[in-house]
C-alpha positions in Angstrom: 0.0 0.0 0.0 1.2 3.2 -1.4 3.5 5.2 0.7 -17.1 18.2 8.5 -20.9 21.3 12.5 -22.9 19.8 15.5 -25.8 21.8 18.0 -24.6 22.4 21.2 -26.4 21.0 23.5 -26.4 21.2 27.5 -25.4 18.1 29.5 -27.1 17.3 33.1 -26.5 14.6 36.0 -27.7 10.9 35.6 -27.4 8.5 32.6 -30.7 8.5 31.4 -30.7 12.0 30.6 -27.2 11.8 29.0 -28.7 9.0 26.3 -31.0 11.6 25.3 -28.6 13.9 24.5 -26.8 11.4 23.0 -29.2 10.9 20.7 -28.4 12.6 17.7 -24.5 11.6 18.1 -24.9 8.2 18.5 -27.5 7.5 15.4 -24.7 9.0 13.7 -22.1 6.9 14.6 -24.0 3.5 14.3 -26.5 4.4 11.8 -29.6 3.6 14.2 -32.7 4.7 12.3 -35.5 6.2 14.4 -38.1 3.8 12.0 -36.7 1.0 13.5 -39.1 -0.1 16.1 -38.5 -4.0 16.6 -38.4 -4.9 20.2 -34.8 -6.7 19.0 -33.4 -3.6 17.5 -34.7 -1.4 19.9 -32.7 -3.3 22.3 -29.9 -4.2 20.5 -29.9 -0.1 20.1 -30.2 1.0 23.6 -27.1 -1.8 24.5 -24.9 -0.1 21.7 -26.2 3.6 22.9 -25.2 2.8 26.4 -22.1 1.5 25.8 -20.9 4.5 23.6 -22.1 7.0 25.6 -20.3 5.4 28.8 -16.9 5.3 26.1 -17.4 9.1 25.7 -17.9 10.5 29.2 -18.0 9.0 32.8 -21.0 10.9 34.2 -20.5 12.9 37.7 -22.6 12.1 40.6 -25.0 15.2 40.4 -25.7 14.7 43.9 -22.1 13.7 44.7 -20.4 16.2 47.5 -17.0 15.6 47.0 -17.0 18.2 43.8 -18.0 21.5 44.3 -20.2 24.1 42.1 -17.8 25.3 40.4 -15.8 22.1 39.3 -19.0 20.3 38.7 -19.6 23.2 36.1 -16.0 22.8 34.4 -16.7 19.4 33.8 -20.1 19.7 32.2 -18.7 22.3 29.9 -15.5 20.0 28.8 -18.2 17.1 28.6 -20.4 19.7 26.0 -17.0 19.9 24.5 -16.4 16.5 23.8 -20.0 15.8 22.7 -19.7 19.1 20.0 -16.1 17.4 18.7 -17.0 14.0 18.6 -20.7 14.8 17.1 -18.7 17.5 14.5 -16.7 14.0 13.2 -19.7 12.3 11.9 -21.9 14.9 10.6 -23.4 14.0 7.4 -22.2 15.9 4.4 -24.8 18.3 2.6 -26.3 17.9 -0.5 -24.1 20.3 -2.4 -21.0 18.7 -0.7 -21.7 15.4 -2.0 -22.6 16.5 -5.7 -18.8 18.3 -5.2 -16.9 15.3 -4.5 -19.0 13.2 -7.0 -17.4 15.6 -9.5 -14.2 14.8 -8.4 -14.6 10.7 -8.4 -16.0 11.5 -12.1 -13.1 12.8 -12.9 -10.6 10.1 -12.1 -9.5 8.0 -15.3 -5.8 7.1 -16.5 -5.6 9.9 -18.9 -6.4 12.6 -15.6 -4.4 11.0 -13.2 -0.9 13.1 -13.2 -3.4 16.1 -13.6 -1.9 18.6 -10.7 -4.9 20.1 -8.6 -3.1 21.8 -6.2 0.2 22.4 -4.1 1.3 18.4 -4.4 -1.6 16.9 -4.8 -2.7 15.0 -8.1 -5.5 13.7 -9.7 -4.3 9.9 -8.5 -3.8 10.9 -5.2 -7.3 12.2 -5.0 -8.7 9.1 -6.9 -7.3 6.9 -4.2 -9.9 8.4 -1.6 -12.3 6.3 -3.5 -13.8 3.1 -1.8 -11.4 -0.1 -1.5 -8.6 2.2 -2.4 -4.9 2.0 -1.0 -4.3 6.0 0.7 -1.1 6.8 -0.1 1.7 9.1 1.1 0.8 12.1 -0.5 -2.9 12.4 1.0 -1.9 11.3 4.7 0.9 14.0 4.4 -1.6 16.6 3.4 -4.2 15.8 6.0 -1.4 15.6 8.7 0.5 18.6 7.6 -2.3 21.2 6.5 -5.3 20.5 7.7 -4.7 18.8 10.9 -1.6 20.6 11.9 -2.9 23.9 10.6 -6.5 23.7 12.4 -4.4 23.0 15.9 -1.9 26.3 14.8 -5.4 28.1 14.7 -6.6 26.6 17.9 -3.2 27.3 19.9 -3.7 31.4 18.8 -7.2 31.3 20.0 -6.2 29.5 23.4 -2.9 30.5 24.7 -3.3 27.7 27.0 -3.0 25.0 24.3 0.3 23.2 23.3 0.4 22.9 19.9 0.9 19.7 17.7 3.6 18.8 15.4 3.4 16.4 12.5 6.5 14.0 11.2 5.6 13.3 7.2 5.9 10.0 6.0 9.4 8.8 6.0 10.7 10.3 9.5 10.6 6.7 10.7 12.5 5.0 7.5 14.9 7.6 8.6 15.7 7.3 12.0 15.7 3.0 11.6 18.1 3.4 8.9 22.0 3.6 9.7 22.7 7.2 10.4 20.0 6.8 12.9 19.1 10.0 14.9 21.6 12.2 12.7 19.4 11.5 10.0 16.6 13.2 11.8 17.8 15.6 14.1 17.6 18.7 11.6 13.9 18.1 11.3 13.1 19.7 14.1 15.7 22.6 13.8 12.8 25.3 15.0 11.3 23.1 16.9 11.4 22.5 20.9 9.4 19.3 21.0 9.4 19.9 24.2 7.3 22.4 23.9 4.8 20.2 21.7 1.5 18.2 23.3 2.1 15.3 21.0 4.1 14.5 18.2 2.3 12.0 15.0 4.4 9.8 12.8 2.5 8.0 10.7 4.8 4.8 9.4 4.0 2.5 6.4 5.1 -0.7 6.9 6.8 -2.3 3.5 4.6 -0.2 1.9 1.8 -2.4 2.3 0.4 -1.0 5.7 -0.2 2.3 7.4 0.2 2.7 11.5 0.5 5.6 13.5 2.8 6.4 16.1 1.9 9.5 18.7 4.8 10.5 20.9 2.3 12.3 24.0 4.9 14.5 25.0 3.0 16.0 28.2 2.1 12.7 29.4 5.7 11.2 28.7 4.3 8.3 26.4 4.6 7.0 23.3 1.7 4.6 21.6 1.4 2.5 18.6 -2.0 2.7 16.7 -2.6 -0.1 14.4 -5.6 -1.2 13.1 -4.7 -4.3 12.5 -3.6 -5.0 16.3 0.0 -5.7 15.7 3.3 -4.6 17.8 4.8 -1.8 17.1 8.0 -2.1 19.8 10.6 -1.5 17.3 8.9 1.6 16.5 8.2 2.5 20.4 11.9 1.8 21.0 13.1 3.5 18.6 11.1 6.9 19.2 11.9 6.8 23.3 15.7 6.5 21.8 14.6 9.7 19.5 13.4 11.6 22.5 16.2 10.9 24.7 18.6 12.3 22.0 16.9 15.5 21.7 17.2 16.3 25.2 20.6 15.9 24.9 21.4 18.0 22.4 19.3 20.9 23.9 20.6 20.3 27.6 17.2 19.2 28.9 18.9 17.7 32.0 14.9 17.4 33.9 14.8 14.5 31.2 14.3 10.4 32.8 13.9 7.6 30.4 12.3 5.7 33.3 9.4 8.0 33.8 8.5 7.5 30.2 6.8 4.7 29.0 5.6 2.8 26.2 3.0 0.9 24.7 0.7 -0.8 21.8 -3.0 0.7 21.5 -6.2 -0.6 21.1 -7.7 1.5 17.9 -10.7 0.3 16.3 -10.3 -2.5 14.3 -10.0 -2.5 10.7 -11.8 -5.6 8.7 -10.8 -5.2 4.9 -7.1 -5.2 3.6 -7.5 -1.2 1.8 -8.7 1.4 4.9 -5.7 1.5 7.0 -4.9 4.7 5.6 -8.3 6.3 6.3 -7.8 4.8 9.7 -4.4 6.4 10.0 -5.8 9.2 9.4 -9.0 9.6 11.6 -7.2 8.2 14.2 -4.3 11.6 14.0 -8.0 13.6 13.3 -9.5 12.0 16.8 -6.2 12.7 18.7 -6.0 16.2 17.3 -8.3 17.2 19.8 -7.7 14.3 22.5 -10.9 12.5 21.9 -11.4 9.1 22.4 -11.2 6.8 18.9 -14.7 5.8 18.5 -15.0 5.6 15.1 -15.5 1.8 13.8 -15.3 -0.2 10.3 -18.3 0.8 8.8 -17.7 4.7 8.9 -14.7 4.3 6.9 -16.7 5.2 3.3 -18.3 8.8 5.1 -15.0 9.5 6.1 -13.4 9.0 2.7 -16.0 11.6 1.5 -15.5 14.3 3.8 -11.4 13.7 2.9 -11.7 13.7 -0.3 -14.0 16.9 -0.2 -11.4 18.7 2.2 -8.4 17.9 0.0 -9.7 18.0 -3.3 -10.9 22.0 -2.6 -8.1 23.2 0.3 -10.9 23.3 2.6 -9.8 23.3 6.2 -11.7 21.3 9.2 -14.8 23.3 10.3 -15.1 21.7 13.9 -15.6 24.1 16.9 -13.0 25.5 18.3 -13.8 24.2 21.8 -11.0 22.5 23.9 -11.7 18.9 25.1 -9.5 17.7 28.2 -9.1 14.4 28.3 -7.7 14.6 32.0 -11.0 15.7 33.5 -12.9 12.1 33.2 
């Protein structure tokens, strides 16, 4: 394998009236219909409903003492956060959106596919977005580099608060495995203090047959492997705690201790076809962007092709909110 608008809507105490809000994000997410009405489905439903909504936010005790006014307030507003972030993900395309990328998939034959669209990206590139289609370098560059990256650069000027983001194209990791090792590499982050950064991605393909993702957390000193197939990933781990450890040596960060860092293979969704580890690549940098948890699955894999192709093929940036989530806070 070659190398977006939600209501907002207030939360309140108590898990029954959480699943109503829900409502609206979770039909997105696993496609429930409201014409469904089978005691089965209806069941089957509520089950999957409960279960998502319980991944997204742990509820606080309304009547709980131990948190007062004013923290109980914080943590409805981040939990509004995460509900307008996660629900943004999986809003449907509008009418007009979908005739625009139509025109685009029209568009991809032989004869149109070294066609230049725009900065690097071709007509081929674009044409790979299309279902059971291998992603390859070019497009998870883009995302990455100017529309994920360049959405958090907005964010970090809105919040001052906020860390900002970095992202390693594709090939940082051939790089720093190959003999010159961290020399290779060290230069790529010349104006760069990652230890100024929240995270760090590096996507990886694997004998370019496979995409991964590796996320160097910097703030929480921890480095994780997402692959959607469920593989290791150690000799990539191992070899990015090495990376780390170098560049606080050459910029005298003497506060630095392998030990407190640590290391370790996630548990992404799982991918069931042998063509959309790209696009889960991808929404798993997109998810991680704003520190939400990966709750896409499989069978959102097409929409999100869509909405990519739409945001590369006409240089349109992500229109989420721009709340911050905190992940700490549940």
């Amino acid at each position: 394998m070659r190398m977006h608008r939600t209501t907002r809507k207030k939360l309140h105490g108590g898990m029954d009236t959480f699943l109503k809000n829900c409502k609206d994000l979770d039909k997105k997410i696993l496609n429930i219909s409201d014409t469904d009405t089978s005691d089965e489905s209806n069941s089957e439903s509520d089950s999957k409903r409960k279960k998502l909504c319980k991944e997204i936010i742990i509820i606080s005790d309304s009547s709980s003492s131990s948190k007062s006014n004013s923290n109980s307030n914080s943590k409805k507003e981040n939990d509004e956060h995460l509900l307008e972030l996660a629900g943004a993900r999986f809003e449907p395309l509008s009418d007009k959106k979908n005739e625009m990328i139509d025109e685009v998939y029209a568009r991809c034959t032989k004869e149109n596919g070294a066609d230049l669209i725009h900065t690097y990206i071709t007509m081929d590139d674009l044409c790979r977005l299309k279902p059971k289609k291998w992603l390859n370098d070019n497009i998870i560059n883009y995302v990455g580099d100017y529309l994920i990256a360049k959405r958090d650069e907005q964010l970090c000027t809105i919040y001052s608060q906020r860390k900002r983001l970095h992202y390693f194209i594709v090939g940082f990791m051939d790089y720093l495995l190959s003999s010159d090792g961290y020399n290779a590499v060290k230069g790529w982050t010349k104006k760069v203090n990652i230890f100024e950064l929240s995270k760090i991605f590096c996507p990886v393909n694997i004998d370019n047959s496979h995409w991964v993702l590796c996320v160097i957390f910097m703030e929480k000193k921890e480095i994780i492997f997402y692959d959607s197939f469920h593989s290791k990933g150690d000799k990539y781990l191992n070899a990015l705690l090495d990376y780390v450890e170098k560049e606080a040596e050459r910029r005298g960060n003497k506060s630095f201790d392998k030990k407190e860092w640590t290391c370790k293979n996630g548990d992404p969704p799982k991918q069931k076809n042998g063509y959309d580890c790209g696009v889960f690549t991808i929404m798993c940098m997109d998810f991680l962007s704003d520190n939400l948890p990966l709750l896409f699955e499989q069978s959102n894999m097409n929409d999100f092709r869509r909405k990519i192709t739409f945001h590369v093929a006409y240089e349109a940036s992500l229109d989420y909110p721009n709340v911050l989530y905190d992940d700490t806070m549940n």
